[in-house]
C-alpha positions in Angstrom: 10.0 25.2 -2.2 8.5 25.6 0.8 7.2 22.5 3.3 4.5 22.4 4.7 4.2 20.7 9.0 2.6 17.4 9.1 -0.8 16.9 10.3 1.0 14.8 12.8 3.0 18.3 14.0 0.0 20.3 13.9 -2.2 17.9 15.9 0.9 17.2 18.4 1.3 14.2 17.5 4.4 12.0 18.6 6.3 10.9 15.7 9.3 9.0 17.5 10.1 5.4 16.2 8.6 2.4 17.8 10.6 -0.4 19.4 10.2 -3.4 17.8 10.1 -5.4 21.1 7.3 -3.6 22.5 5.7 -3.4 18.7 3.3 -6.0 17.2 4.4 -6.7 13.8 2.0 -6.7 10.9 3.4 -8.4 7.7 0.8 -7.3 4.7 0.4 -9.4 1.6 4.0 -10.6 1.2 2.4 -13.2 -1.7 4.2 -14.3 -4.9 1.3 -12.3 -6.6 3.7 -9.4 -6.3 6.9 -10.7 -7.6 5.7 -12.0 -11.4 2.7 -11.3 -14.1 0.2 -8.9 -14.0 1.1 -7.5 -10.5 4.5 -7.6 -10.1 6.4 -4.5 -8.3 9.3 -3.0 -9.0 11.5 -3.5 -5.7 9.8 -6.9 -5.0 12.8 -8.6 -4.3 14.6 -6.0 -2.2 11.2 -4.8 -0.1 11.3 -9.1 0.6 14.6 -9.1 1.3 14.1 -6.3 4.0 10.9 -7.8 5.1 12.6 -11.2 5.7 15.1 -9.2 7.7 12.2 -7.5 10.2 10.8 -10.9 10.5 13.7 -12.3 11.7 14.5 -9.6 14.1 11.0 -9.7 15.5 11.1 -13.4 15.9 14.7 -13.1 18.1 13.4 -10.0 20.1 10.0 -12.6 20.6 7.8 -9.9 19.3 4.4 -11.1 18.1 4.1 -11.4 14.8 0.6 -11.5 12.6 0.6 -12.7 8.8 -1.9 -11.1 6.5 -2.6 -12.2 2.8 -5.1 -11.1 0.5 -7.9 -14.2 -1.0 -9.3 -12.5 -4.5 -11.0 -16.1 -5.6 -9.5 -19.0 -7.2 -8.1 -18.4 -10.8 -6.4 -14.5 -9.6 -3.3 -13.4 -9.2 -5.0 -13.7 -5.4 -5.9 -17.4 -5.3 -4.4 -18.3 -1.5 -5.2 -21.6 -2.4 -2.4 -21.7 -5.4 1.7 -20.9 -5.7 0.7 -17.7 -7.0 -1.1 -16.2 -4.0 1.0 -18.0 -1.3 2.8 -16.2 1.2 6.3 -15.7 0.0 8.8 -18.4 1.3 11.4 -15.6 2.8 8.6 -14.8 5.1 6.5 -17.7 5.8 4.4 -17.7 9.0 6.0 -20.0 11.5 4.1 -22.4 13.8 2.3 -20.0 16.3 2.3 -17.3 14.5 -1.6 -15.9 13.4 -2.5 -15.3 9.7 -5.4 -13.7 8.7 -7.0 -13.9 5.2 -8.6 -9.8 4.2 -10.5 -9.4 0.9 -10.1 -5.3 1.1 -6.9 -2.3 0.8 -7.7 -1.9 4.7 -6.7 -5.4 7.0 -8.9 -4.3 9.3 -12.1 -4.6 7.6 -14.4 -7.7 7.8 -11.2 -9.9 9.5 -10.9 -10.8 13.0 -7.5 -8.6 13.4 -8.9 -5.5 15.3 -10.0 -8.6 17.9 -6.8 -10.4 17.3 -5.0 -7.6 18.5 -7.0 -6.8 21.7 -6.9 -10.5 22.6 -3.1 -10.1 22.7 -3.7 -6.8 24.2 -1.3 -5.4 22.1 -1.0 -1.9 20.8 -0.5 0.9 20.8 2.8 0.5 18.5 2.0 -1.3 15.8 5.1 -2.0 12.6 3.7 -2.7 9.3 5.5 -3.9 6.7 4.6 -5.3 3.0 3.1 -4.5 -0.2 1.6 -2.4 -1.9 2.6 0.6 -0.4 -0.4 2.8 -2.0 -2.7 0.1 -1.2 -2.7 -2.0 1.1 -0.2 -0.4 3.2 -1.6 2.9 3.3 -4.9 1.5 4.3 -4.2 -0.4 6.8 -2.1 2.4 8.6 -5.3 4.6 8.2 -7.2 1.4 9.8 -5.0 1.3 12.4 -5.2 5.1 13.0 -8.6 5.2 12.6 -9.0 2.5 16.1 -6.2 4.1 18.3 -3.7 2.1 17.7 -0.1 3.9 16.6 1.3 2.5 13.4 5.0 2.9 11.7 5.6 1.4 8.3 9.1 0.4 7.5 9.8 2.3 3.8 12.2 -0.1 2.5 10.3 -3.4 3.3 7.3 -2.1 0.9 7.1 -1.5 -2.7 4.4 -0.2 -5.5 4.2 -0.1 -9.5 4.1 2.0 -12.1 0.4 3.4 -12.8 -1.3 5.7 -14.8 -2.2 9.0 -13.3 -6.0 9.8 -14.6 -4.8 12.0 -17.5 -2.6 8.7 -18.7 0.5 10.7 -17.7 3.1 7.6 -15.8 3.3 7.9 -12.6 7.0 6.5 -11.6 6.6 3.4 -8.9 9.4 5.0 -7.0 6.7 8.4 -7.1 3.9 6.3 -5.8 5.7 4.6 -3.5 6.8 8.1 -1.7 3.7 9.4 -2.2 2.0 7.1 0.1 4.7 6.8 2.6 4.1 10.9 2.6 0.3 10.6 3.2 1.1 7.7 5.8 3.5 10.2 7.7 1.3 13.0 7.8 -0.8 11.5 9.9 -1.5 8.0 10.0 2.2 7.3 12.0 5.7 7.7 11.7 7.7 6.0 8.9 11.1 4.0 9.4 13.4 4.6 6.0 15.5 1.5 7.2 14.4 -2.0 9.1 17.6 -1.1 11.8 15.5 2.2 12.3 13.1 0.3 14.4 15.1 -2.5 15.6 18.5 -0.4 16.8 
């Protein structure tokens, strides 16, 4: 089967990895609301696990870090203000470290983190990270696009679910989730597979 280039070729865009030292790194609702009931993904726990791992490297490699979480009201799967919405513990913000609270896919709309991000002066590299990747993720990369800035999500530190396509037919989590890593790399930014992709 033939491949088609990427927008990202076509355009001339650059598609080399970031450095996560001279990256800002954006850590997307990593909340419990992901890991049981109604909303939880398959690869949770390992996406976490690799997320925990970015954090960590970010932190020794003193890159700035920015938290974002998703407030859908009190009594959702959402509610910041109970266990179930929290940030997860693996990645908790630290003291210092900005969260932002979004009510939409894209973290840039109707928050303060476009502003955030030009008070730090930081860009253009921007490394997102977290869940969902159809959602959320993809989103947010588009946002990011859409203002200049260049951003690189790290594959293995995000996950998705199983959905129904609109004729009922299953659509595989593990489908969606390369789906939108697909759409993100063909022109949003480049995508790491691994968190040592970014941090070697």
């Amino acid at each position: 089967m033939p491949v088609s280039k990427t927008l990202r070729d076509i355009s001339g865009l650059d598609s080399q990895l970031p450095k996560l030292a001279d990256s800002t790194l954006i850590l997307i609702d990593f909340q419990n609301t992901y890991r049981t009931g109604v909303m939880a993904l398959e690869g949770a726990e390992e996406a976490l696990a690799a997320g925990a791992r970015l954090l960590a490297a970010a932190r020794a490699q003193g890159t700035t870090v920015i938290h974002i979480l998703n407030d859908g009201g009190e009594g959702t799967p959402y509610d910041i203000r109970a266990e179930i919405g929290a940030i997860s513990p693996e990645v908790a913000p630290a003291e210092g470290e900005t969260v932002i609270v979004k009510q939409f896919p894209n973290s840039f709309h109707a928050t303060d983190l476009e502003k955030t991000l030009r008070a730090l002066d930081a860009g253009p590299d921007l490394v997102l990270a977290g869940f969902m990747t159809h959602m959320c993720v993809t989103f947010t990369a588009q946002g990011a696009f859409n203002l200049g800035y260049r951003p690189t999500v790290v594959a293995e530190a995000t996950a998705s679910r199983t959905l129904a396509a609109p004729d009922g037919t299953p659509v595989p989590a593990g489908t969606l989730h390369s789906a939108a890593l697909t759409t993100i790399s063909d022109l949003f930014g480049p995508v790491a597979l691994r968190v040592e992709d970014v941090i070697a």
